[in-house]
C-alpha positions as CSV (number, residue, x, y, z in Angstrom):
1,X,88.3,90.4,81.2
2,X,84.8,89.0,81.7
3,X,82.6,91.3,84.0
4,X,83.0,94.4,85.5
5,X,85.7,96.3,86.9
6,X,86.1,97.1,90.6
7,X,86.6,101.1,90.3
8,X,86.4,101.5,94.7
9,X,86.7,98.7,97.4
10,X,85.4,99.7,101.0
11,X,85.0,97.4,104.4
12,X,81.6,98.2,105.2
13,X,79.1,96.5,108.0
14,X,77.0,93.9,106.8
15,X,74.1,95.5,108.2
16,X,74.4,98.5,105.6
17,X,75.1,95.7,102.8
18,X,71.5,94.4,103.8
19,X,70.0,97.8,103.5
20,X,71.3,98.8,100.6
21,X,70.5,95.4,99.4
22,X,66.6,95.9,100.7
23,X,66.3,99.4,98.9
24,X,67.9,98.2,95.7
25,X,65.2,94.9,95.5
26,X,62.3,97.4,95.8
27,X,63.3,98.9,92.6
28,X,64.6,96.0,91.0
29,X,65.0,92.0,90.8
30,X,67.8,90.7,92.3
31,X,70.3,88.8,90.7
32,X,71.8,85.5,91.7
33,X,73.8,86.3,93.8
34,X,73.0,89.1,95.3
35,X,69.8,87.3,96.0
36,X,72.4,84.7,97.9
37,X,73.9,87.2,99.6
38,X,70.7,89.0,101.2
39,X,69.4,85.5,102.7
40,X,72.8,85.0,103.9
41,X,72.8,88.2,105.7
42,X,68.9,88.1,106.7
43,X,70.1,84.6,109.1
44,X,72.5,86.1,111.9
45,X,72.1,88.6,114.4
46,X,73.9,92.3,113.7
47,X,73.2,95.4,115.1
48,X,71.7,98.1,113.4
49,X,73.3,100.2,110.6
50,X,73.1,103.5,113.0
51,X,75.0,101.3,115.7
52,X,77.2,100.1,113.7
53,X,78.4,103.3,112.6
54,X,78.7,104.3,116.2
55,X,80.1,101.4,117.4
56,X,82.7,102.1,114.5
57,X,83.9,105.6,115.2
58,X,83.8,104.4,119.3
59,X,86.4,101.6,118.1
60,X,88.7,104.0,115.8
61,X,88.9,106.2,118.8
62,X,89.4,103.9,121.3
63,X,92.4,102.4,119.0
64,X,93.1,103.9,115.8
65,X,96.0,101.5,115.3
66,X,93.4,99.0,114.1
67,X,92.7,98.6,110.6
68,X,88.9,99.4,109.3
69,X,88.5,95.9,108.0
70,X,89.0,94.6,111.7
71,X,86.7,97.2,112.9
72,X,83.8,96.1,110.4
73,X,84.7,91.9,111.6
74,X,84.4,93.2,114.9
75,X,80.9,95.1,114.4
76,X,79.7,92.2,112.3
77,X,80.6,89.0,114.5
78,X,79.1,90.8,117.4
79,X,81.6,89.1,119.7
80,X,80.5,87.7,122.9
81,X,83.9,87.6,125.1
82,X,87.7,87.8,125.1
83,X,88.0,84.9,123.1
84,X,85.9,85.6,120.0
85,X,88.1,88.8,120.2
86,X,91.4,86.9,119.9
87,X,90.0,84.9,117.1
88,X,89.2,88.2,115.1
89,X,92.3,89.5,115.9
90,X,94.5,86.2,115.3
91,X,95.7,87.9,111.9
92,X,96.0,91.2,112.1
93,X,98.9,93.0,112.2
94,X,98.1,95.2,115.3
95,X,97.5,93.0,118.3
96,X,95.2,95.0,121.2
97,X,96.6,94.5,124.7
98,X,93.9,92.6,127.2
99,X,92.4,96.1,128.5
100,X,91.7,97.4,125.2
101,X,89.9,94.1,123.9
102,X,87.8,94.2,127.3
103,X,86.8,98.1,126.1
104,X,86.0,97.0,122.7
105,X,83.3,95.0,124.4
106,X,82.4,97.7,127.3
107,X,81.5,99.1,124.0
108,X,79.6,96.7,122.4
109,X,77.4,95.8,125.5
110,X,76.3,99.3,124.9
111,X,74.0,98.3,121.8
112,X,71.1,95.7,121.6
113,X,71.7,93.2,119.0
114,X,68.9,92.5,116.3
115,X,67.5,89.5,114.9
């Protein structure tokens, strides 16, 4: 096998991706793409990583049915309304009933976006 191996996969927020990306370019050069990756992420809006994490533990109390990995899609497409929910949700396994998807974003009008 060619490269390296994966030894431990985590759904994380792209906003802590960023930073960790930001800390490690101060230290060193980036590589291709991790380079790619860090522009990607510098171009849409997110919250912060200390809201994220918030928003995250709000959302895996409000339904800890859901998996992580729909947690992280929902704190990093910062949806707007029910809809952009029911997209996120389209293929997951555990489908939130109306009331819960209009406290995920109770939740999320808690927090300021950033740009």
């Amino acid at each position: 096998m060619i490269g390296k191996e994966i030894i431990d996969s985590e759904a994380i927020p792209s906003s802590k991706v960023k930073e960790i990306l930001e800390d490690f370019s101060q230290d060193n050069e980036l590589n291709y793409e991790q380079n790619l990756t860090l522009n990607h992420l510098s171009r849409f809006k997110r919250y912060s990583v200390e809201d994220s994490e918030e928003i995250m533990e709000k959302l895996q109390e409000l339904l800890p049915n859901l998996r992580t990995r729909a947690i992280v899609h929902i704190v990093d497409l910062v949806p707007e309304d029910l809809a952009d929910l029911r997209l996120i949700f389209a293929k997951e396994p555990y489908q939130p009933t109306k009331e819960e998807m209009e406290g995920i974003l109770e939740i999320l009008e808690q927090y300021d976006v950033v740009e």
